[in-house]
C-alpha positions in Angstrom: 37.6 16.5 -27.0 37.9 13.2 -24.5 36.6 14.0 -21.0 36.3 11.0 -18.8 34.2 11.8 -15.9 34.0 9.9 -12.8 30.6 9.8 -12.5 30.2 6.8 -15.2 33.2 5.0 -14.4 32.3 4.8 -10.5 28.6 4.2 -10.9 28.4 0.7 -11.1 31.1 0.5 -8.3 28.9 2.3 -6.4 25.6 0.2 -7.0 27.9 -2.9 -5.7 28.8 -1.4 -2.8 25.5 -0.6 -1.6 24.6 -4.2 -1.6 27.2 -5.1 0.8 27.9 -2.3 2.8 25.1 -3.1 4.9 26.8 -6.4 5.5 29.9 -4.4 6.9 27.9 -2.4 9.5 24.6 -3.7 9.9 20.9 -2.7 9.4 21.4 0.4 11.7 22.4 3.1 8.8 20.1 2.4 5.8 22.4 2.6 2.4 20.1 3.6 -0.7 21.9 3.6 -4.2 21.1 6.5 -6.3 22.1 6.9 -9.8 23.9 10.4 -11.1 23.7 9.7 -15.0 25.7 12.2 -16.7 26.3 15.7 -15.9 27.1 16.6 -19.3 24.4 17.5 -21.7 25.5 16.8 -25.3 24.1 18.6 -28.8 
């Protein structure tokens, strides 16, 4: 079974965007990356 779960594919899109969000909008909202690792637990 294949299941592709966002979670890894958007992660390190994610971690990017939280460097330069606060470009976009400014100091005022504080933008904090936090990893989700995987959901799945594997035996």
């Amino acid at each position: 079974m294949l299941m592709m779960e966002h979670i890894n594919l958007e992660e390190l899109g994610m971690k990017y965007a939280s460097k330069w969000i606060p470009e976009l909008i400014g100091d005022e909202v504080p933008v904090t990356f936090i990893p989700a690792n995987d959901t799945f637990t594997y035996m």
